[in-house]
C-alpha positions as CSV (number, residue, x, y, z in Angstrom):
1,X,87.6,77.0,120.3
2,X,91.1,75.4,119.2
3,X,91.9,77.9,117.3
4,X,91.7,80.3,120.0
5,X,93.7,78.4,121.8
6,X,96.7,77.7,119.8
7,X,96.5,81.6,118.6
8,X,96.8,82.2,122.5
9,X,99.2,79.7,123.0
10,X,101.2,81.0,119.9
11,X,101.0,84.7,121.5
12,X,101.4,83.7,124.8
13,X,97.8,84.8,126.0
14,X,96.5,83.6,128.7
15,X,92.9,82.8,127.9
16,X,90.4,82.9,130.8
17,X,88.3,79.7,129.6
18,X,84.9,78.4,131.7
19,X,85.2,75.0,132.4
20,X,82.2,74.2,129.9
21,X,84.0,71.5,128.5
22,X,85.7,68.7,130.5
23,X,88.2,67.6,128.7
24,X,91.2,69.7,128.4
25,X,93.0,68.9,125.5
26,X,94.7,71.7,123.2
27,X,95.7,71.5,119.9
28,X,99.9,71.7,120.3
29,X,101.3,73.0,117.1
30,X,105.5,73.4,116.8
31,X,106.1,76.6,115.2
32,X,109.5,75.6,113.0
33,X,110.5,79.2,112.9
34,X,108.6,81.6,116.0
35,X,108.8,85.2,114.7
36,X,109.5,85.0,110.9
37,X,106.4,86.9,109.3
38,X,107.2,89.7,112.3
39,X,110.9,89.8,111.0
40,X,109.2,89.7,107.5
41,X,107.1,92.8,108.3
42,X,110.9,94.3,109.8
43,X,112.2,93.9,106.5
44,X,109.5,95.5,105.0
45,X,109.8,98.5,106.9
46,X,107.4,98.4,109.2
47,X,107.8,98.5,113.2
48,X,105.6,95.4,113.7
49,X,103.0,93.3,112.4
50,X,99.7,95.7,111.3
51,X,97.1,95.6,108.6
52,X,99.1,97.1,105.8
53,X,101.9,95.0,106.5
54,X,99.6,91.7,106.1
55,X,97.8,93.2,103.2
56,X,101.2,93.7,101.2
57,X,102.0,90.0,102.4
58,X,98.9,88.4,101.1
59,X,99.6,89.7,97.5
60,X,103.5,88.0,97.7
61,X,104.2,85.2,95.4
62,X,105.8,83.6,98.2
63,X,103.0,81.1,99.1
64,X,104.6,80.6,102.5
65,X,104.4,84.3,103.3
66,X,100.7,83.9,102.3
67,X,100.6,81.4,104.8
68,X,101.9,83.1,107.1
69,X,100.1,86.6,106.6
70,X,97.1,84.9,106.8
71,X,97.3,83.1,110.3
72,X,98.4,86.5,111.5
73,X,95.4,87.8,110.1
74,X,92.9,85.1,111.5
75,X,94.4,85.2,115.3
76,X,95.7,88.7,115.4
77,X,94.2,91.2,112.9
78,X,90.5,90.5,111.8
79,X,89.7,93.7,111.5
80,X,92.5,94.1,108.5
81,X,90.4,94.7,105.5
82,X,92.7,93.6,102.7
83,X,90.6,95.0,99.6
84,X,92.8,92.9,96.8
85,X,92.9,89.9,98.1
């Protein structure tokens, strides 16, 4: 459940939650750079974030890419089915 919260909060979703749970505390995470594996995938030559993009980002030696790649991944793309990785 936090993670789909902070993925929402880091897309700006708005989540329609039921009010299951009283307490209404979300996980805050400060993104140091908003938009970086995006402008990553940019660079790359690709309009916007999408499966290959990720997949080619998940084999960089970069481990912060990695990182990055695979929170996109988790929240955004689960259907990407990176076959190398």
């Amino acid at each position: 459940m936090i993670e789909y919260l902070v993925a929402c909060e880091y897309y700006n979703l708005n989540p329609s939650l039921e009010d299951n749970n009283k307490s209404k505390d979300k996980l805050k995470i400060k993104l140091k750079h908003p938009g970086a594996f995006t402008e990553y995938c940019k660079q790359q030559g690709y309009e916007e974030v999408n499966c290959e993009c990720i997949c080619e980002a998940l084999k960089s030696k970069d481990a912060l890419t990695r990182k990055r790649a695979n929170f996109a991944r988790n929240f955004s793309h689960k259907e990407c089915k990176c076959d190398d990785v």
